[in-house]
C-alpha positions as CSV (number, residue, x, y, z in Angstrom):
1,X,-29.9,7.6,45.0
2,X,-29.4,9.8,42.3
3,X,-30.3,7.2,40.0
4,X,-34.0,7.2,41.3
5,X,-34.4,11.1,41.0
6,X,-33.0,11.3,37.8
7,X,-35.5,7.9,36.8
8,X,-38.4,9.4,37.9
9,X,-38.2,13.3,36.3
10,X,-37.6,10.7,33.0
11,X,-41.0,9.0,34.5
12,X,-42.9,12.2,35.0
13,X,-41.4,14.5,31.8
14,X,-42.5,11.0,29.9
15,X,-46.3,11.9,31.5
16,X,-45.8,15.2,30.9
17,X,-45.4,14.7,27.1
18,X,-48.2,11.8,26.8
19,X,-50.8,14.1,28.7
20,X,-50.3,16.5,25.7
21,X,-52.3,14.1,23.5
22,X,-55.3,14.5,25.9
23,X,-54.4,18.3,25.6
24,X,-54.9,17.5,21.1
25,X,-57.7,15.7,21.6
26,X,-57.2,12.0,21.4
27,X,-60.2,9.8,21.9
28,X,-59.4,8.0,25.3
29,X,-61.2,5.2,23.8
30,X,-58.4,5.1,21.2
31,X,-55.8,5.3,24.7
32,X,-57.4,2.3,26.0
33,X,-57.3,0.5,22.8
34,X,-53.5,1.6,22.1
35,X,-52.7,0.8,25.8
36,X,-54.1,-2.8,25.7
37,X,-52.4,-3.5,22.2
38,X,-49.3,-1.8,23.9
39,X,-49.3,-4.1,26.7
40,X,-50.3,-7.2,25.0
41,X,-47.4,-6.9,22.7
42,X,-45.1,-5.9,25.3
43,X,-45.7,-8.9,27.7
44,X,-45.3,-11.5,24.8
45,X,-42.1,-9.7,23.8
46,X,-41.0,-9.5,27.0
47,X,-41.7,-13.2,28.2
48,X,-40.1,-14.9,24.3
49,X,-36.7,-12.6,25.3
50,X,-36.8,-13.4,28.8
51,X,-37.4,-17.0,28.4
52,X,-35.2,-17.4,25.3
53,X,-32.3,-19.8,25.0
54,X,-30.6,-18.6,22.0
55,X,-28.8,-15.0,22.5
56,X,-30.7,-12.5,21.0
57,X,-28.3,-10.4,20.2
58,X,-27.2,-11.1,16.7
59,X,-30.4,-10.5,15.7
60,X,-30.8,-7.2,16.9
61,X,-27.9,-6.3,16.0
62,X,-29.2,-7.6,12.8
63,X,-32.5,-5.5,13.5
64,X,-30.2,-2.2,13.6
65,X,-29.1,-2.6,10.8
66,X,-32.2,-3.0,9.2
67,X,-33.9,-0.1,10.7
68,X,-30.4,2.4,9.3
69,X,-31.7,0.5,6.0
70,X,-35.7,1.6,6.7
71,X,-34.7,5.2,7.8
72,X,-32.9,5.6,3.8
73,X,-35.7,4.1,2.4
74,X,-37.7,6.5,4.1
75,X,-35.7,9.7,3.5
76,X,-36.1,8.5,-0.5
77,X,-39.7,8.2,-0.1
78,X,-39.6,11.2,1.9
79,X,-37.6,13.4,-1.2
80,X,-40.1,11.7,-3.5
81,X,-42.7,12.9,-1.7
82,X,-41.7,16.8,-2.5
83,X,-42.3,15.4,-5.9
84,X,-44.9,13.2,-5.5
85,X,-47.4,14.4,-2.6
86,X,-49.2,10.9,-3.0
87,X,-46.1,8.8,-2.1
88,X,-46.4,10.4,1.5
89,X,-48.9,7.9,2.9
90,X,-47.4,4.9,2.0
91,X,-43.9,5.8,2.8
92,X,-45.6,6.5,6.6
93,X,-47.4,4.0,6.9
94,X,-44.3,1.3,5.8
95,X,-41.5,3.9,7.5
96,X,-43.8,3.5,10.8
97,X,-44.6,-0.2,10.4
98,X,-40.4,-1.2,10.1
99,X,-39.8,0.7,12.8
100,X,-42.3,-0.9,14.7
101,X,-41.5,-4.3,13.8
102,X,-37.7,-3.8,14.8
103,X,-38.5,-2.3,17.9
104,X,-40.6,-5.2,19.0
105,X,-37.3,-7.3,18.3
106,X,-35.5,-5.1,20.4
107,X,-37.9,-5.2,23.2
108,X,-37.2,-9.0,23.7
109,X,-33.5,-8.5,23.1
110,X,-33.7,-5.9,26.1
111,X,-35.5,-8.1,28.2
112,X,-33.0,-10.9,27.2
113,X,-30.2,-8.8,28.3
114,X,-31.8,-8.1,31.6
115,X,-32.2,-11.5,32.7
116,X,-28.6,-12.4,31.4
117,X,-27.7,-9.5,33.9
118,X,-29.7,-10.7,37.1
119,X,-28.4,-14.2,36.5
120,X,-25.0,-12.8,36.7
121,X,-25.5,-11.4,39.7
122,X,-24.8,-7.6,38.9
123,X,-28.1,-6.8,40.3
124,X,-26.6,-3.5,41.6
125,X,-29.6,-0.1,42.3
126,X,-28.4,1.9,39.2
127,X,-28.5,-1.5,36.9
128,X,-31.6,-1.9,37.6
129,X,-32.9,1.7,37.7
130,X,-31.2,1.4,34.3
131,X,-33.0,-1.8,33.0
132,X,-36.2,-0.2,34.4
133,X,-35.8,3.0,32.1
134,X,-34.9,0.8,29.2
135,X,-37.8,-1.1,29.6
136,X,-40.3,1.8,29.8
137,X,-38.9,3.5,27.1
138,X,-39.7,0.5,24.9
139,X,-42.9,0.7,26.0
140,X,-43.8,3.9,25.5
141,X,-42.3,4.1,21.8
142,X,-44.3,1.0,21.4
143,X,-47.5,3.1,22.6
144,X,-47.1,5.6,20.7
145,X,-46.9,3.6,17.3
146,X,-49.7,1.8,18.3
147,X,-51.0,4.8,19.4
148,X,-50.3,6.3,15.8
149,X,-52.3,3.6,13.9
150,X,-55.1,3.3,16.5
151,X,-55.5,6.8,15.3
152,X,-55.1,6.1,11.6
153,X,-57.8,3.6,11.7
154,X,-60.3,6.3,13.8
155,X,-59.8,8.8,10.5
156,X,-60.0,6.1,7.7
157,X,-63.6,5.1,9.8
158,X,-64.7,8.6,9.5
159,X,-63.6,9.1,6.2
């Protein structure tokens, strides 16, 4: 029972901090658009990992890795950029992109793992209360990238 309360405060404080782009001003055409990408992305993810033979795993372990290798990139780009105020776009723009792409890979690892846990059976409240906050979280970090370049592409049209 405690696993529901605490699941959805998580739910609600996760509103809480999505409403305050209303609050900034964000286009809720740009919402929509990042919602339906969002979704989109997320169901295809989820369906490739849930359906998947092979154990996904390895590769994101392998994934991991590689976004430890994207955040030292970054942090260089991110030093150049003192140096180099120009550098700052394009470090964003690839920094925000990598992370994207890995999370994607870990979405379908996640939803993977959750149907290698139903199919064993451990289908207990808190495992799934726990699969269910995985999952959302993924989606929500997916939103908000997609969110983030919806809104890139909104400035570079005005500009």
């Amino acid at each position: 029972r405690s696993g529901w309360l605490s699941y959805l405060i998580y739910c609600a404080l996760f509103g809480i901090f999505l409403s305050s782009f209303v609050v900034l001003g964000v286009p809720f055409r740009a919402f929509g658009e990042a919602f339906a990408i969002s979704a989109l992305v997320f169901f295809v993810l989820f369906i490739i990992g849930y359906f998947s033979p092979v154990n996904l795993n390895v590769i994101a372990s392998m994934a991991c890795s590689l976004l430890v290798g994207a955040l030292l990139i970054g942090l260089f780009f991110l030093l150049m950029s003192a140096i180099a105020p120009e550098l700052y776009l394009g470090y964003d723009l690839i920094l925000s992109g990598g992370v994207l792409v890995v999370m994607t890979i870990l979405i379908a690892a996640d939803a993977y793992n959750v149907k290698r846990l139903v199919a064993n059976g451990s289908a207990s409240d808190n495992l799934m209360i726990y699969c269910a906050s995985m999952l959302y979280t993924d989606f929500i970090y997916i939103f908000v990238r997609v969110l983030y370049f919806v809104l890139r592409s909104y400035v570079n049209r005005r500009n």
